[in-house]
C-alpha positions as a printed Julia matrix, in Angstrom:
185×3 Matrix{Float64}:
   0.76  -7.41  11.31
  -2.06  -8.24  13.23
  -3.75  -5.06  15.69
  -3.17  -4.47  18.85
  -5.98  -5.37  21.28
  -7.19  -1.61  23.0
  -5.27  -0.65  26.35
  -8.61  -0.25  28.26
 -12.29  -1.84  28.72
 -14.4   -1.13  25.82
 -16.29   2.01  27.22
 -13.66   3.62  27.96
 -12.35   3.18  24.49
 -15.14   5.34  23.13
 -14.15   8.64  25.2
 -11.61  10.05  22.69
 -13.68  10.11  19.57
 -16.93  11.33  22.03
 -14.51  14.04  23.11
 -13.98  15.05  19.24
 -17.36  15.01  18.35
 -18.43  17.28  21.41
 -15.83  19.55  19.97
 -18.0   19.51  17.01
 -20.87  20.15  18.74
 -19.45  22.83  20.37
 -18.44  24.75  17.47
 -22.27  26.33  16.57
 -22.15  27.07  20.37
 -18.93  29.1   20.31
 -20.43  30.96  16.81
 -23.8   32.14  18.61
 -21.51  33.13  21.77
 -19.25  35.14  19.81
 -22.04  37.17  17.67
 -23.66  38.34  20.84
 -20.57  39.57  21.64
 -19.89  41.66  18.48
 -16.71  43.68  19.21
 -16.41  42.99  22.36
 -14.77  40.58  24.62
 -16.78  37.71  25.72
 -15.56  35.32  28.39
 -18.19  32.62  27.86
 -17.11  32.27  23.88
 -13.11  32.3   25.54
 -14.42  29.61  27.98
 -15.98  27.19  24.98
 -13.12  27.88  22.61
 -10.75  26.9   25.48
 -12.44  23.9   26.2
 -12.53  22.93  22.6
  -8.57  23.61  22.96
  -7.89  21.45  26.1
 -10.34  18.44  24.34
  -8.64  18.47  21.47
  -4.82  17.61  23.52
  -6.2   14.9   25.68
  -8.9   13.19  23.01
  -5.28  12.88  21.03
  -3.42  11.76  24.12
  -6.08   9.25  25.44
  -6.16   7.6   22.2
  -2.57   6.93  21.82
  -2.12   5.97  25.49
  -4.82   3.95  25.73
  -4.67   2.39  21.93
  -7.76   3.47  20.51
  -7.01   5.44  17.91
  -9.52   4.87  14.78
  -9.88   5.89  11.21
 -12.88   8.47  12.63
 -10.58  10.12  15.0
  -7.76  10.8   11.78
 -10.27  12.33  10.02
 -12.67  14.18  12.7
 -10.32  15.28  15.1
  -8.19  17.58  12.93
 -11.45  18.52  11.01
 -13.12  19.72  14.45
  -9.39  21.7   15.33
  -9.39  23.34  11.75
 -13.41  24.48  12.46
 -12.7   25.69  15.39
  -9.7   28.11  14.53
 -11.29  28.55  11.25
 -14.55  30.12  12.87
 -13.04  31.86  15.32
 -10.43  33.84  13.13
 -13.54  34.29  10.78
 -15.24  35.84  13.37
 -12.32  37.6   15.12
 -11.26  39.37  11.73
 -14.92  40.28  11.05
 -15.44  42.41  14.23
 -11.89  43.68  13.65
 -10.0   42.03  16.4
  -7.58  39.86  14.28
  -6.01  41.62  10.94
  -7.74  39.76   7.89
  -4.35  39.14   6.68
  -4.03  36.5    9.6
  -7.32  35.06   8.31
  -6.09  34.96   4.91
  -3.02  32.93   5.98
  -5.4   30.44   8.31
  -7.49  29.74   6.0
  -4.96  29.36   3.07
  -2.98  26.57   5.02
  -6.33  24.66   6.11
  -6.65  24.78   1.69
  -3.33  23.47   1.52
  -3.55  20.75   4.06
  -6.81  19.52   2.76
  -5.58  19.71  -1.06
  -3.3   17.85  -0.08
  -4.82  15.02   2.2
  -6.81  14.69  -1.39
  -4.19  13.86  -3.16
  -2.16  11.82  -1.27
  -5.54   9.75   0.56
  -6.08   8.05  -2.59
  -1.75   7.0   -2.68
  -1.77   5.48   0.87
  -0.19   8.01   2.22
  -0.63   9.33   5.37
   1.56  12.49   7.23
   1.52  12.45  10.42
   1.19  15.49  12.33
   4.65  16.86  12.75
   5.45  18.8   16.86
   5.42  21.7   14.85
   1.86  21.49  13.93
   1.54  20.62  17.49
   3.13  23.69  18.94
   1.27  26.22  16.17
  -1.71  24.69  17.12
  -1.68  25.42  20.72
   0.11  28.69  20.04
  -3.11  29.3   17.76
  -5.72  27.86  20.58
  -4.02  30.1   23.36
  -3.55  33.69  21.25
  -7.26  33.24  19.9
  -8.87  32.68  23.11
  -6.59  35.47  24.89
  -7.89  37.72  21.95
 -11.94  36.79  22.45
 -11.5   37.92  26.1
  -9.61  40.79  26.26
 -10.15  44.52  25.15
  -9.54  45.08  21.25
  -6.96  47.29  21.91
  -4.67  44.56  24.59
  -1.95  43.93  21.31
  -0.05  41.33  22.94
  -2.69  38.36  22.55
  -2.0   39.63  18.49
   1.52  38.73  18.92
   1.27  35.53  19.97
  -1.49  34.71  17.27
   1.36  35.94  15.09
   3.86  33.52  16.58
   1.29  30.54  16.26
   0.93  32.15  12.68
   4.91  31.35  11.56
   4.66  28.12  13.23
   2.1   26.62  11.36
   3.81  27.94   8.26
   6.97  26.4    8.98
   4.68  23.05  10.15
   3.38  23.41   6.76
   6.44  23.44   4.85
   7.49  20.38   6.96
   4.15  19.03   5.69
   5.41  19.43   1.83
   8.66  18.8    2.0
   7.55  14.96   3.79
   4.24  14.71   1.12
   7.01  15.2   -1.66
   9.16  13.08  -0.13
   6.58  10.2   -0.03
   5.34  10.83  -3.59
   8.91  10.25  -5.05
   8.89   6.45  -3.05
């Protein structure tokens, strides 16, 4: 099947993975942000992390719209999303803002996922990212960057972060069940 010719002029073309990889530049600028702030709340780490969210939907979006979606972007764009999370829930369980439980569970997924890109890479097989995964990860984005802003004691940005927390179980499970699915093919 031969590949479909890109939707816009070749400049443009370059704007989704450029978005990604300021995400990943971004990510040692959110960690510095966040130490000054310690336990508090710090609207210019909420402000970076939230930007990091938005990029991360329309880097996505513009390179499916516009056909440009490349072999980098697979690999760096959910890499610069898992960072991102990953760092802040590090950061938000060390100054005790997020329960280290929540942490454990983050972090424990990202291990799964990753295992199991590793083993299924090297097969051909690829899983796409499911609208679960979609919805837990803007669950995630939103509850984490309510939590860096407000005062430790506002509870209901924890709720949420526990909401995004069963939906990217349940994405992950949806993630299995499909990976075992292709491995019996």
């Amino acid at each position: 099947m031969e590949a479909q010719a890109p939707a816009v002029p070749a400049p443009l073309a370059l704007i989704p993975n450029a978005l990604t990889i300021a995400r990943l530049a971004l990510i040692p600028v959110f960690i510095v942000l966040m130490v000054r702030a310690g336990h508090e709340p710090s609207w210019p780490a909420g402000i970076v992390f939230g930007i990091a969210g938005i990029t991360d939907q329309v880097d996505g979006f513009l390179a499916r719209r516009w056909q440009v979606e490349s072999r980098f972007g697979q690999i760096a764009d959910p890499l610069a999303d898992r960072l991102m999370i990953d760092a802040a829930v590090i950061l938000l369980a060390y100054y005790d803002r997020l329960p280290w439980v929540g942490l454990a569970v983050i972090i424990g997924r990202d291990v799964l996922l990753l295992a199991g890109s590793r083993l299924l890479a090297p097969r051909g097989i690829e899983i796409e990212v499911n609208t679960v995964g979609k919805a837990a990860t803007w669950v995630l984005y939103a509850a984490i960057a309510f939590r860096i802003v407000t005062q430790p004691a506002t509870q209901w940005p924890l709720y949420l972060f526990w909401a995004g927390i069963v939906l990217a179980v349940v994405a992950a499970v949806f993630y299995i069940q499909t990976a075992r699915r292709e491995l019996r093919r």
